[in-house]
N, C-alpha and C positions, 0 to 999 in steps of 0.2 A: 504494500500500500504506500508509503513512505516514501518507498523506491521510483514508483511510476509519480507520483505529485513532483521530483526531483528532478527526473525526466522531463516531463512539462515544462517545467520551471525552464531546467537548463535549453529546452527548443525552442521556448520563449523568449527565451536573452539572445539564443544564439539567432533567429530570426527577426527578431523585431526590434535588435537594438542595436544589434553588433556586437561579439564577445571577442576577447581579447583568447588564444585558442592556443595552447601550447603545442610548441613544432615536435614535443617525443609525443611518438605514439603510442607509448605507455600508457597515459591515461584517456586516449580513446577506447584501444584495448581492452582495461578496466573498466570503461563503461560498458562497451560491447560486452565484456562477460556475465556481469549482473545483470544487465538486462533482457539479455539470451538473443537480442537485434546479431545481424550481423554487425562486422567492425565499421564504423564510420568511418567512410575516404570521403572527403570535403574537396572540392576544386569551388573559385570564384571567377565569376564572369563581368566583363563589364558592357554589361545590356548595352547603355547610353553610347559609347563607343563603335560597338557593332551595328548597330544601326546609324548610326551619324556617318558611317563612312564606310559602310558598303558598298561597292560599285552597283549595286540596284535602288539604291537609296538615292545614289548620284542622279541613276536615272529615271528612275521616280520624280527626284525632285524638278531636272530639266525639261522634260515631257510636260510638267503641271504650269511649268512657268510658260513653257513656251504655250500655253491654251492658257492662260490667264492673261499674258500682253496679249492673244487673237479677240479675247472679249475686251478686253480696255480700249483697243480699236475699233468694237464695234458699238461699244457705250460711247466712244467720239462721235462716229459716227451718226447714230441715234440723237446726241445731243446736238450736235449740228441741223439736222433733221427738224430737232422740235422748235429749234431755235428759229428757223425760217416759218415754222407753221406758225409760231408766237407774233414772229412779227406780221405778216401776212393778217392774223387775227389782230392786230392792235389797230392796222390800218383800216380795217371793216368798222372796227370799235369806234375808232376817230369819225367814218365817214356817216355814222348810222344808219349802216348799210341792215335791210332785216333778215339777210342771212346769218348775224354775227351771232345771232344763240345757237343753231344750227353748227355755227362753225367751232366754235365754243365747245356745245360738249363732243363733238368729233376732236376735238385736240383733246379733252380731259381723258376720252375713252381712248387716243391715242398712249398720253403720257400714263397711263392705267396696264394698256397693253404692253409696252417697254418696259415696266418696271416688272410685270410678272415673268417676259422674257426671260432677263437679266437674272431676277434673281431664281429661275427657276435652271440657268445654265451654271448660274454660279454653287448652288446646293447638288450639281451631276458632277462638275469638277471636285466639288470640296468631298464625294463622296467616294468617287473614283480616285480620288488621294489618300484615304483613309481606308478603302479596301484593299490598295494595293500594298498599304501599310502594313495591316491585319497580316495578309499572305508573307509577306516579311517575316515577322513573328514570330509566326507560325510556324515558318520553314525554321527558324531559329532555333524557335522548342523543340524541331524534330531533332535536330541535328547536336544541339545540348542533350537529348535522351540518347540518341544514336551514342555520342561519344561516351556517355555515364555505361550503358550498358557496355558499350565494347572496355571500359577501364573499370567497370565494379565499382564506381561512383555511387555515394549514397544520399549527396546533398550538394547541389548549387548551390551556390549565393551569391546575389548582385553585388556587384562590387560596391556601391551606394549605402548597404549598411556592414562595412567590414570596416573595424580600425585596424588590423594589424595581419597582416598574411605573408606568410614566406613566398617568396618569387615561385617556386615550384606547385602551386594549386591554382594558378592563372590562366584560365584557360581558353582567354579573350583571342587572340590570336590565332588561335586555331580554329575557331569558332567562323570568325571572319573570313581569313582563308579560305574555309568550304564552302560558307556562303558566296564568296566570292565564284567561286571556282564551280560551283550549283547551280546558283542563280544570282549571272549577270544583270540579267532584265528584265522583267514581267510584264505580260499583258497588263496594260491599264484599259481596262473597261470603262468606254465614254461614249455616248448618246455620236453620230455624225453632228457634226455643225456647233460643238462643244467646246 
């Protein structure tokens, strides 16, 4: 009883806070034998790394940009657009011309239609960035279990809550590598005209 509440305790600290983790493996060992677990082999990753600078990340991120200046050019253009209809409508205004209600709400129902455009291209980009993020991940996690399993790894941990690791449980670089070397580029999933 005593033993597993310790247990907890200690997966607690070592997860949620960061524990300071002796390099002999004596008293992993010792924990492994009371506990009847297999022995704990620890490697850390550093998530934020692997992702920031994975050549599919790169091109993730180039892909998105370059379809976010295709919409800021055509939000120019749109605003050019409505800007002629404004004016066009000002001159009706001035002339008390009795088309200019008519005209009027055909620009409201214009500047109505552009904005659900817009933001409805802009929520397909912001999603097709964020799915292709996911699959990132994803491919990430596989290949973190992939290695755990082929090295009898018994626990990750992001580099984000470790204060103190010997150079030899880092397993950020390897990690990258594959992804690298897996997956250069990915389909990004995005609507034509997006």
């Amino acid at each position: 009883m005593m033993m597993s509440f310790l247990r907890i305790v200690f997966l607690g600290l070592l997860c949620g806070g960061g524990i300071l983790l002796p390099s002999s493996s004596f008293a992993v060992g010792e924990f492994s034998k009371t506990s009847g677990q297999k022995p704990l082999k620890l490697a850390v990753l550093d998530i934020d790394r692997v992702i920031r600078d994975a050549q599919v990340t790169i091109y993730i991120q180039k892909n998105v940009e370059e379809r976010r200046e295709a919409l800021q050019l055509d939000v120019e253009g749109y605003e050019k657009e409505l800007r002629e209809k404004e004016a066009t409508l000002k001159k009706l205004q001035n002339k008390n011309d009795p088309s200019f209600d008519k005209a009027k709400k055909d620009f409201e129902n214009d500047v109505t239609d552009i904005q659900k455009r817009i933001s409805g291209r802009s929520k397909i980009l912001e999603k097709a960035f964020h799915d292709a993020r996911s699959e990132v991940i994803q491919k990430v996690m596989a290949l973190v279990a992939e290695l755990a399993d082929a090295e009898g790894l018994t626990l990750v941990i992001p580099k984000n809550v470790v204060m103190y690791q010997d150079d030899g449980y880092d397993i950020t670089d390897r990690i990258l590598a594959r992804l690298d070397s897996d997956m250069p580029s990915i389909d990004i999933k995005l609507i034509e005209g997006v």
